[in-house]
C-alpha positions as CSV (number, residue, x, y, z in Angstrom):
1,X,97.6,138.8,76.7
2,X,96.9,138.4,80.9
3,X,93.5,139.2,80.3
4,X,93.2,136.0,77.7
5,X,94.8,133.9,79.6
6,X,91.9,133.4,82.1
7,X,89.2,132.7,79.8
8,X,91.3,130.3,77.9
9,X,92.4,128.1,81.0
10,X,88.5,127.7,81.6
11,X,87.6,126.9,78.4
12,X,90.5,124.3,78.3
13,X,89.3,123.4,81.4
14,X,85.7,122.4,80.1
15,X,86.9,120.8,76.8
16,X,88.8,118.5,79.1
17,X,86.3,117.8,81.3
18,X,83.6,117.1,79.1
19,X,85.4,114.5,77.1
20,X,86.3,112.5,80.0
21,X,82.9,111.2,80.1
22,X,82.7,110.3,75.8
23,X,82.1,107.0,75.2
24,X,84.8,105.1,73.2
25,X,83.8,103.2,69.9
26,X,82.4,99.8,70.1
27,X,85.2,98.2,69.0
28,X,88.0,100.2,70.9
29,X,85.6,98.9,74.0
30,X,85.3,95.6,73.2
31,X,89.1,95.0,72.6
32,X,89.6,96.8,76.1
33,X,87.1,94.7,77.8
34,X,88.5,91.6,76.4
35,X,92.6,92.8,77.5
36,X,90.9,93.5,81.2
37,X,88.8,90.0,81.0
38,X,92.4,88.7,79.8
39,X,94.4,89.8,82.3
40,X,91.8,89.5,85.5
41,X,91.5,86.0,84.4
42,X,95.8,86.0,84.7
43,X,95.7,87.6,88.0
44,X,93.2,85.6,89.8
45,X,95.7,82.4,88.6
46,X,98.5,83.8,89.4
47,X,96.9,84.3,93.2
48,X,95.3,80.7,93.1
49,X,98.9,79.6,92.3
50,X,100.3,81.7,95.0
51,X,97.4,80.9,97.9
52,X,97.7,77.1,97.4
53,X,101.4,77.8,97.7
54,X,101.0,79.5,101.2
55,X,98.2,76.6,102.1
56,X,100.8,73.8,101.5
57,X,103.7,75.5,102.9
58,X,101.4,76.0,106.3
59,X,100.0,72.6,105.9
60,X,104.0,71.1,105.8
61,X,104.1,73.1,109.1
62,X,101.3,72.4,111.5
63,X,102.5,71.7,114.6
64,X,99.5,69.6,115.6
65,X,97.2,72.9,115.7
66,X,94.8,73.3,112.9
67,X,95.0,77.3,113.6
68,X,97.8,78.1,111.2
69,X,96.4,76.1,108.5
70,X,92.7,77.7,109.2
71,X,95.0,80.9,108.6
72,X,96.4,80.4,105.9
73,X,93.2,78.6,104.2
74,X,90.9,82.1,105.1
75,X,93.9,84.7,103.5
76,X,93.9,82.3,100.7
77,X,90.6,82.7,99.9
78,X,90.5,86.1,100.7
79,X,94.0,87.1,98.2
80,X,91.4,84.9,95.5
81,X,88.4,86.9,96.0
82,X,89.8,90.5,96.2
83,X,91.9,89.3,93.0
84,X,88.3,88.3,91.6
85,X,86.8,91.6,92.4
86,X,89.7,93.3,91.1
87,X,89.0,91.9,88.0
88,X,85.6,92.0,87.8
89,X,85.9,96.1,88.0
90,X,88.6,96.7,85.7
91,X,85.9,94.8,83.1
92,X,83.1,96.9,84.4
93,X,84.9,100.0,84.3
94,X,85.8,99.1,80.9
95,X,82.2,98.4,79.6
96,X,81.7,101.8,81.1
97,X,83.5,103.5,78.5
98,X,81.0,102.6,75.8
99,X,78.6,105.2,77.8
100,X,78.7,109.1,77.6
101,X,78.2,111.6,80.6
102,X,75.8,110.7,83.6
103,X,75.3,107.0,82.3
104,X,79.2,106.7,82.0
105,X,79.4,108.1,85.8
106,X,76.1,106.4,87.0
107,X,77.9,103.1,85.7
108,X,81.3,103.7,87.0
109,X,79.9,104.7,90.5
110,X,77.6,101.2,90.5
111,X,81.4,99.4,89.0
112,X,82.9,101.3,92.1
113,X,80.4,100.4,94.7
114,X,79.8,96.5,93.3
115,X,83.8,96.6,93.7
116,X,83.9,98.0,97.7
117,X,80.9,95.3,98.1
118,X,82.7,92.4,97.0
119,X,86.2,93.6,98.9
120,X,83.9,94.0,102.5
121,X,82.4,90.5,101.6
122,X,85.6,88.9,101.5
123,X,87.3,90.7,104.6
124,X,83.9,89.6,106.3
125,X,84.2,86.1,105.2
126,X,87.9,86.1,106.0
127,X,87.6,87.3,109.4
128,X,84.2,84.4,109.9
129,X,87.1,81.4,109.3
130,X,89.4,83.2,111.6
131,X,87.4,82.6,114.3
């Protein structure tokens, strides 16, 4: 029995592996492309909703420097465009899922690396209006 067990954890282990890279059907993807499009567009609202919030609430409370509001205007955008991004690569990873082995990693590693671009672009542009 020992001497099965082995060989049946690495089999296991390739039937699991190998269909984590099979596509989905087309409709199973485009119903979870269209949930992720949903809710990204819900989130980056939500985080609109909440950065104006913050704006107005430092705006109510400048104290005759600009500097808070400057603040609270660069996290704001910021919060909006990490929310963005967020979305954006839930959908992408999403669409990914219609692709089998390398094209389904080749496109999740582009999703990933579109995503870390966008996030850098928005500290970057953050940190600019701090200044």
């Amino acid at each position: 029995m020992q001497k099965l067990l082995l060989p049946m954890i690495g089999i296991l282990a390739t039937v699991l592996a190998c269909g984590c890279n099979s596509a989905n059907s087309p409709a199973a993807v485009a119903t979870d492309v269209a949930a992720a499009r949903q809710q990204a567009a819900t989130e980056v609202t939500d985080t609109q909703k909440e950065a104006a919030k913050n704006v107005d609430s430092a705006a109510a409370n400048v104290d005759g420097s600009s500097k808070d509001l400057n603040d609270a205007n660069a996290k704001a955008a910021y919060d909006v465009a990490v929310a963005q991004a967020d979305g954006d690569h839930s959908v992408a990873i999403q669409q990914c899922s219609a692709l089998t082995g390398e094209a389904q990693k080749s496109c999740k590693e582009r999703a990933d690396a579109g995503y870390d671009q966008a996030k850098t672009h928005a500290n970057v542009t953050r940190l600019s209006k701090l200044q």
